[in-house]
Structures are given as structure tokens and as C-alpha cells.
Backbone as JSON Lines, residues from 0, in Angstrom:
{"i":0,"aa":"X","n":[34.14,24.97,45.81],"ca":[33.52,26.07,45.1],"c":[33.42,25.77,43.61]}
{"i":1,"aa":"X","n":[34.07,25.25,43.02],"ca":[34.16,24.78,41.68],"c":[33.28,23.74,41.25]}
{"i":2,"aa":"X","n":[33.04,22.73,41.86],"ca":[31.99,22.03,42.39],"c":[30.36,22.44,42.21]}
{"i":3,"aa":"X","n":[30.56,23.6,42.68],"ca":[28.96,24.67,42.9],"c":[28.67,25.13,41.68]}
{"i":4,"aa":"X","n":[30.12,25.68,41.41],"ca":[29.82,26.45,40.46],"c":[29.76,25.58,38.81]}
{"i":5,"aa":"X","n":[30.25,24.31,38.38],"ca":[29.73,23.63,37.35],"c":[28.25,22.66,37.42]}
{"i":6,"aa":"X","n":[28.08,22.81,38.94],"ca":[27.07,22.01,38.95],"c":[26.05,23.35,38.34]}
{"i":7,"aa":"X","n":[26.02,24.61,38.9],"ca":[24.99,25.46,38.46],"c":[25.17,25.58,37.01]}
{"i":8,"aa":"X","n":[26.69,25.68,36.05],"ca":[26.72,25.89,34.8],"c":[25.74,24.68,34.15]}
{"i":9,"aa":"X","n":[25.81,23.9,35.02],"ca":[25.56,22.79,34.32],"c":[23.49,22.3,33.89]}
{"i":10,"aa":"X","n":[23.11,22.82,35.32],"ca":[21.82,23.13,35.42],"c":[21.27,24.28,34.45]}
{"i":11,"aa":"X","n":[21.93,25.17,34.03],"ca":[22.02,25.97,33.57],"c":[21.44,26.12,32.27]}
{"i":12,"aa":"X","n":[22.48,25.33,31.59],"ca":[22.68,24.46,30.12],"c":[21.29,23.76,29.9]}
{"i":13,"aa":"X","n":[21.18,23.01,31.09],"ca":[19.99,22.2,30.73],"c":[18.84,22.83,30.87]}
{"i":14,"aa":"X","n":[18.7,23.41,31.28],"ca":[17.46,24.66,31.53],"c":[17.15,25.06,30.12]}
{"i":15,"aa":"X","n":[18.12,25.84,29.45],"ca":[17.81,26.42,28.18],"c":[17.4,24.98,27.45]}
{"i":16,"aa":"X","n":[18.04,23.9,27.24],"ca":[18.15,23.21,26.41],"c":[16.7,22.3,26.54]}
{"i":17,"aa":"X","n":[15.91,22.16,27.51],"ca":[14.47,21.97,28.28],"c":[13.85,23.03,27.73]}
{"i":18,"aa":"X","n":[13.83,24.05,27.73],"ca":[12.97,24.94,26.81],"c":[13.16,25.12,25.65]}
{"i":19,"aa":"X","n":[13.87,24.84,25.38],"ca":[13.94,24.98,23.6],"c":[13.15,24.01,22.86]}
{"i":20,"aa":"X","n":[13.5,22.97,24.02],"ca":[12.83,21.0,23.62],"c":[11.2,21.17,23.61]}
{"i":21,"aa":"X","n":[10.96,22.27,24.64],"ca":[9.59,22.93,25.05],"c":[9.0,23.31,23.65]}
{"i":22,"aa":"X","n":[9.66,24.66,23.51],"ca":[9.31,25.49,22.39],"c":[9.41,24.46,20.98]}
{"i":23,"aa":"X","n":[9.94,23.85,20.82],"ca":[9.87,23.21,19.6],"c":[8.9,22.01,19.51]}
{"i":24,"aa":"X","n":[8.4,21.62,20.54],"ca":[7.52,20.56,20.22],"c":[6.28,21.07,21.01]}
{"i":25,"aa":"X","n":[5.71,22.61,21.26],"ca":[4.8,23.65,20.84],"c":[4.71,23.79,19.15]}
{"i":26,"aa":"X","n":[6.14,24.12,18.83],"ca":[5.85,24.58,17.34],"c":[5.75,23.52,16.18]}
{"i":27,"aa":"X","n":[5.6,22.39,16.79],"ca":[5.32,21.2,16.22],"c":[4.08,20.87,16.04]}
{"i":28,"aa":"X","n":[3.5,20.88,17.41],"ca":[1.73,20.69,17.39],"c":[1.03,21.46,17.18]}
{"i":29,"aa":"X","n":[1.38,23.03,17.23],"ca":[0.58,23.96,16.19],"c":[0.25,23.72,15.07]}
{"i":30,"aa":"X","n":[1.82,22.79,14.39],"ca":[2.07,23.04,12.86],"c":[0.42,22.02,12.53]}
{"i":31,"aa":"X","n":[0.85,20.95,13.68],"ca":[0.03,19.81,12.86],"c":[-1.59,20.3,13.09]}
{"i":32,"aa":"X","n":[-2.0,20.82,14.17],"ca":[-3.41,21.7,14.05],"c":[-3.68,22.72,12.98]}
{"i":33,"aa":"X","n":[-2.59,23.52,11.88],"ca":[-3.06,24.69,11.07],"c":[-3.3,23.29,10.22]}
{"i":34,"aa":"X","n":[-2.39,21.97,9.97],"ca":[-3.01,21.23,8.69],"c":[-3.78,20.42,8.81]}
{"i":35,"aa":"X","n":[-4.62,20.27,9.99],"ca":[-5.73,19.58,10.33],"c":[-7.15,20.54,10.18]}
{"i":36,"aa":"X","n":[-6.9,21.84,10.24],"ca":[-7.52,22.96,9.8],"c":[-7.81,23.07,8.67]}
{"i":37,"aa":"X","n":[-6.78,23.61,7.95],"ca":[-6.4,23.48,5.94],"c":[-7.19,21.91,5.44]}
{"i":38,"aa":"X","n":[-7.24,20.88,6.04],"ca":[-8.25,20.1,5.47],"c":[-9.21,19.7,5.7]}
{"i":39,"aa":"X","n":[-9.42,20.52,7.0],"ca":[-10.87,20.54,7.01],"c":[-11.5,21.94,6.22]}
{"i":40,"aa":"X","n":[-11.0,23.18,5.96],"ca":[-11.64,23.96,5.13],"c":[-11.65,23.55,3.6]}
{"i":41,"aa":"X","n":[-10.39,22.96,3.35],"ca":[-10.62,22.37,2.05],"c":[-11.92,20.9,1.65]}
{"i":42,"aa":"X","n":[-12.22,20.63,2.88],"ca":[-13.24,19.43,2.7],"c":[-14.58,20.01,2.49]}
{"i":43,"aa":"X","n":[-14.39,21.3,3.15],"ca":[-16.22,21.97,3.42],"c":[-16.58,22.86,1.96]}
């Protein structure tokens, strides 16, 4: 039972830690599209 139960803590952990990895390299390639934006309005 202990067994079960760190293997799920453990899946667990990595779950959040997979989405966060998610969410942050979303909020990475946004960043780099608003400044691929910003120089293209600054070019026009």
C-alpha cells in the first residue's frame, strides 16, 4: 500500500511540475510574438 500510494504522490508532483513547464513556455512564446509585433508596428 505504501508502494501505491508514493507512486501516486509521486505522479502527482510531476503532473503539476509538467504544467507549470507547460504554462511557462506558453508564456514564453507569447512574450516573443508581442516583440515580433512591437517591431513590426514600429517598422510601419
Amino acid at each position: 500500500m505504501e508502494i501505491l500510494f508514493g507512486a501516486l504522490l509521486f505522479a502527482g508532483i510531476f503532473a503539476v511540475f509538467d504544467a507549470l513547464r507547460k504554462i511557462n513556455n506558453n508564456l514564453i512564446d507569447q512574450t516573443e510574438e508581442i516583440k515580433k509585433l512591437r517591431e513590426e508596428f514600429k517598422n510601419k
